[in-house]
N, C-alpha and C positions, 0 to 999 in steps of 0.2 A: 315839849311833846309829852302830853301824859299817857300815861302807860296803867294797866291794870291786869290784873291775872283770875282768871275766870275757870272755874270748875262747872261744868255744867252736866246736869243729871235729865234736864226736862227737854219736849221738847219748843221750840221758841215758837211766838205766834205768827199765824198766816199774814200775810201781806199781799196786796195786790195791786199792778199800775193797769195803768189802761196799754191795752193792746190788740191788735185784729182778733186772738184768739178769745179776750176776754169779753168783748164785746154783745158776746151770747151770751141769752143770762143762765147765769150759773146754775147747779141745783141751791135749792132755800136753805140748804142745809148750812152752806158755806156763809162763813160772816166775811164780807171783803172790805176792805177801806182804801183810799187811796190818798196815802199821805205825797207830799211836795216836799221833798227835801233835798240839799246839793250833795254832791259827792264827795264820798269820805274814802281814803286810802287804806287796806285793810290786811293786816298781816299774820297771816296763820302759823305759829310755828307748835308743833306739840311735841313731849315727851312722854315715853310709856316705858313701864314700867310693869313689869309682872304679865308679857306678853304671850302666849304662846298659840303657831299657827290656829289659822282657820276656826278660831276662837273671837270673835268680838265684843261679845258680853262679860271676859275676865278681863278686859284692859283696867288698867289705872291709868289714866292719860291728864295732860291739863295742859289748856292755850291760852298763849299769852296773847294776848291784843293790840297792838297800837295803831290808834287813828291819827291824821294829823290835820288839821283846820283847812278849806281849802284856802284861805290866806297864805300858809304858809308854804304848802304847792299847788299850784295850776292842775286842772285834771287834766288840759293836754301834754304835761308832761312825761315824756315814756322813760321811762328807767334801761339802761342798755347796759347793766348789770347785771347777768342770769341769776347769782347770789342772792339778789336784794328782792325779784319776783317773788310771789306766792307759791310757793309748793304744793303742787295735788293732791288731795284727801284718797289717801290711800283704806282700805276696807278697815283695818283694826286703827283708825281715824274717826271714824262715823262717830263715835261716842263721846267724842270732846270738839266736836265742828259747833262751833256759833254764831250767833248772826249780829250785828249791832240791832237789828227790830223793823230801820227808816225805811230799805227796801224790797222789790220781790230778789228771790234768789234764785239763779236759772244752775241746775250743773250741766257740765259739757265733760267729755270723754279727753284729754288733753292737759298742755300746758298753754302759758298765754303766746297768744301769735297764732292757734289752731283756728281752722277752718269751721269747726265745733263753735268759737267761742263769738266768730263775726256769723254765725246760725243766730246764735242764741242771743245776740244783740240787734240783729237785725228782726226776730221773734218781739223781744223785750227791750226797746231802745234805752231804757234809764235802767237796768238790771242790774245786781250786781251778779257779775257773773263769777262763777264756783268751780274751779280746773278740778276734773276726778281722774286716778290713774289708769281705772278701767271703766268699763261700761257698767258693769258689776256696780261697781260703786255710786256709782250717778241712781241706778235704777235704787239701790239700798237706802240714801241719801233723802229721796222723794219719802218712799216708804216710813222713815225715822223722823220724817218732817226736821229733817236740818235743810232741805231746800223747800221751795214751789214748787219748781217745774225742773226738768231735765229736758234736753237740746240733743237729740242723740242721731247719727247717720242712720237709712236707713235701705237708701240702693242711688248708686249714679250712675249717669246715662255711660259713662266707657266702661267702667268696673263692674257696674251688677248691683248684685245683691248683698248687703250687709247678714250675713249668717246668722253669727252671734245677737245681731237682736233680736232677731226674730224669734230664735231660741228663747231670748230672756223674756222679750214678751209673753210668751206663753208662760213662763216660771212664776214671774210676778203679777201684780195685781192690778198695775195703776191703767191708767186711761189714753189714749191718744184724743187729744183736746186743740192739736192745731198741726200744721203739715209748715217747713219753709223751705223752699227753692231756693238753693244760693249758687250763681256762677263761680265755678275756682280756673283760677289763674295763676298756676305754679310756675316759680323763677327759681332759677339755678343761682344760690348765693355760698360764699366765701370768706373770708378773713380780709378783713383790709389787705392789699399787698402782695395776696394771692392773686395768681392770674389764670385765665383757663387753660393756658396748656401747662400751667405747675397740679391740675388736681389729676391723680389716677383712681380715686373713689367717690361713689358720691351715698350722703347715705339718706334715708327717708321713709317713709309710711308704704305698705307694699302693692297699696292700689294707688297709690302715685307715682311710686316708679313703673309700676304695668302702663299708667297712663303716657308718661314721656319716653317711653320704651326705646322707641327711634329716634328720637334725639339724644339719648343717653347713650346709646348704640353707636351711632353714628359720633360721637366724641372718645368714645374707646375708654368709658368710665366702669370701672367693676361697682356696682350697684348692693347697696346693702342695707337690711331692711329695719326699720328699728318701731316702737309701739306708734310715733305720730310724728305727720311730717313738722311741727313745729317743733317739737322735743326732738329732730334731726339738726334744727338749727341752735338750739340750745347749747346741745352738745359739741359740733364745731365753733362755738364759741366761748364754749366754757372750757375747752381744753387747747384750743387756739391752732387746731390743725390749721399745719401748711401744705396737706398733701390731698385733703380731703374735703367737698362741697355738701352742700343740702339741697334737697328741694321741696320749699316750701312756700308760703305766702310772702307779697312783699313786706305783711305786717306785720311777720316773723322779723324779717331780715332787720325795723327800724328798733323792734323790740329787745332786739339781742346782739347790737350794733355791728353787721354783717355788711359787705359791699353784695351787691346785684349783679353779675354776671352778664345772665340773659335774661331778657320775660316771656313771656307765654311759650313755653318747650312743651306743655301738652301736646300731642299728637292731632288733638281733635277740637279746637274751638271750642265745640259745644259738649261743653265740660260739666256737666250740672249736677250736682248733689241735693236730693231729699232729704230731708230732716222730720222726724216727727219730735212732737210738742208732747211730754209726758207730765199725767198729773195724778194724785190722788184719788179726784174725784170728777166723776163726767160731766160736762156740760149739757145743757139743755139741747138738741137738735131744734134749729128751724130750718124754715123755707123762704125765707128773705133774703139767701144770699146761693150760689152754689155752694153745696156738703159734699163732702166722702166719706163715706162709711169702710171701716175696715174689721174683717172677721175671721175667725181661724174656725176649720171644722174638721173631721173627718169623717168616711163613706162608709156603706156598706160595700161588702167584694159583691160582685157582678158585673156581665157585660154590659157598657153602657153607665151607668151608675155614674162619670167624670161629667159625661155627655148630659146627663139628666139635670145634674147638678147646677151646670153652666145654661140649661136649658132654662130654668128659672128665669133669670133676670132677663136672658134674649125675647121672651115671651111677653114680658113690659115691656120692653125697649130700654130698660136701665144699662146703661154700657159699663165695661168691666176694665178700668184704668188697669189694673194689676193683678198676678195670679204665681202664688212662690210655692212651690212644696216641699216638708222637707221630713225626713224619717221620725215617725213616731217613735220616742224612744225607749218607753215602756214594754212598747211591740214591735220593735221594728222588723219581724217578720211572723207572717203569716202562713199557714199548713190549709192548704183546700183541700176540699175531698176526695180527690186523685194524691194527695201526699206531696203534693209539691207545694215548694216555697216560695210565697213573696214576700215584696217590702210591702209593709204599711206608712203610709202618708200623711199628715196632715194638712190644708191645702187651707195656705195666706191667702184671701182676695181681698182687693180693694174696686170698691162698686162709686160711681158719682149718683149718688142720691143720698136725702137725707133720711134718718130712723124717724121721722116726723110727717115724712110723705107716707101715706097710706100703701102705694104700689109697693114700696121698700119692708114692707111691715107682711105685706102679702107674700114677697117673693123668699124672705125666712120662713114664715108656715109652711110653705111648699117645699122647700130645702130640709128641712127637718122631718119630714116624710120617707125621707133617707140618707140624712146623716147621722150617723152614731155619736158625734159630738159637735156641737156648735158654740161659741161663743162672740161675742161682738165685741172688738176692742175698743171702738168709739166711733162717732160722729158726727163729724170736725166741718170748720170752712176748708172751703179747697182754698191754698195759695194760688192767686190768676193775675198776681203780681209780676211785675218783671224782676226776673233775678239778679239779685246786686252781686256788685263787680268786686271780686278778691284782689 
């Protein structure tokens, strides 16, 4: 196996495969290639040195590398060794992450076996995909050009709304460049040996236990909530509880060599997670396929003024998939002229049109008649695919 040890200062060059999102052509800006090459095994370990918090620009870090031929393992090989997996790029990581060059690099919010990481493969079927410990990091990641693209939640149909990205959207810069719908299908798993009525805990990600709420309930498990439901199965098998279960995906459980319990304990069948596609740089909008456009704005105070707002696009006929608000946090309260206080807003919507139809181009000029801020996150195809099965 050769091995090499890499210091790296720059950032690597773009790469790109074919995928539904890429299929729009780019801006001219972007140089894309799309190489053919098989899969290589890829092992991130770093050490740092001269660290200190919420500093990322004073690290001295360096990663070692080892690839190994696929001769010498099969890619369907899974490792059920949580030891021997790739470790999450943690933020004060960002400055020694590299790429071998052959693939695109997708990051995900997670470890391997996350619901994040079958997004971002079923986004980028040949990807190599890039486990980040936060969201923070994935979006930092894109930005440093140590990935392509980031895979990040973004609302599911029982849980809601993903907060935090929303937040970070606005923080950062990059693009929403493509949307995936993936179906999740959470199983209660265990330690070989373990049996369901030996667990009194179960632990996991906290919109996946909200999700199996009643069937968790209904088994008399004290519930406890940890960053990702695959880094819940991780955990039970890296410390070999006999008292305690996860609930995660079945490709957690083959990942981290865990038995299955039960399958499907979701409450609700129709379990569906969004995913946005994040990139650098926008894509060209067309009209050859279905778009969604998605943008952040906020209002002037007055009556009516929500109503106006929303009155735009009903006036095309452009329908309004999506609509999130959440505290301005610069301002988040407001003094009117009677002296009383409100919150200040700013208000997510996602519209099905594309920035390339003329009516979608109209119904912003009019929005901006009375928004005090507006911005466009991007452009994207809509997923009209059928959701694949976790």
């Amino acid at each position: 196996m050769a091995s090499s040890r890499i210091i790296s200062h720059s950032p690597p060059n773009l790469h790109c495969q074919s995928s539904p999102f890429d299929s729009v052509n780019p801006l001219p800006s972007i140089n894309l290639n799309f190489p053919s090459k098989r899969h290589r095994n890829l092992r991130i370990r770093a050490s740092i040195r001269g660290h200190r918090d919420n500093d990322i620009n004073d690290t001295l870090q360096s990663v070692e590398l080892r690839t190994s031929s696929a001769s010498a393992l099969p890619n369907d090989v899974v490792s059920k060794d949580p030891l021997s997996l790739p470790r999450p790029l943690s933020s004060n990581q960002l400055s020694s992450a590299v790429s071998d060059g052959s693939r695109l690099r997708v990051a995900y919010q997670g470890v391997r076996g996350a619901y994040s990481e079958s997004a971002a493969q079923k986004a980028y079927p040949n990807c190599e995909a890039v486990p980040c410990e936060q969201f923070d990091t994935a979006f930092e990641a894109v930005e440093r050009w140590l990935v392509d693209r980031a895979v990040l939640p973004i609302e599911n149909s029982l849980g809601g709304s993903i907060h935090r990205n929303y937040d970070l959207l606005l923080r950062h810069r990059l693009h929403i460049v493509g949307e995936v719908k993936y179906a999740v299908h959470h199983c209660l798993m265990a330690n070989h040996g373990v049996k369901l009525e030996n667990l009194k805990r179960v632990l996991s990600h906290p919109q996946a236990l909200a999700q199996c709420e009643n069937t968790l309930a209904g088994l008399g498990l004290v519930r406890e909530a940890v960053d990702d439901t695959a880094g819940a199965a991780k955990h039970v098998a890296l410390h070999e509880l006999q008292d305690a279960g996860a609930v995660a995906s079945s490709a957690a459980a083959e990942i981290y060599g865990l038995n299955v319990l039960a399958r499907d304990i979701q409450d609700d069948s129709d379990n569906v997670t969004r995913f946005l596609v994040l990139a650098r740089e926008p894509i060209l909008p067309g009209t050859d396929r279905p778009f969604k456009t998605s943008i952040v704005c906020s209002l002037e105070e007055g009556p009516g003024i929500l109503f106006k707002a929303l009155a735009v696009f009903a006036l095309r006929q452009i329908n309004l998939s999506k609509i999130e608000s959440r505290p301005l946090r610069n301002q988040p309260l407001r003094t009117s002229d009677d002296n009383n206080k409100y919150f200040d807003y700013l208000f997510y919507i996602d519209f099905e049109a594309s920035m390339a139809d003329q009516n979608a181009q109209n119904a912003l000029r009019h929005l901006k008649e009375f928004a005090t801020f507006l911005r466009v996150l991007g452009s994207y195809p809509m997923d009209t695919s059928h959701t694949s099965m976790a």
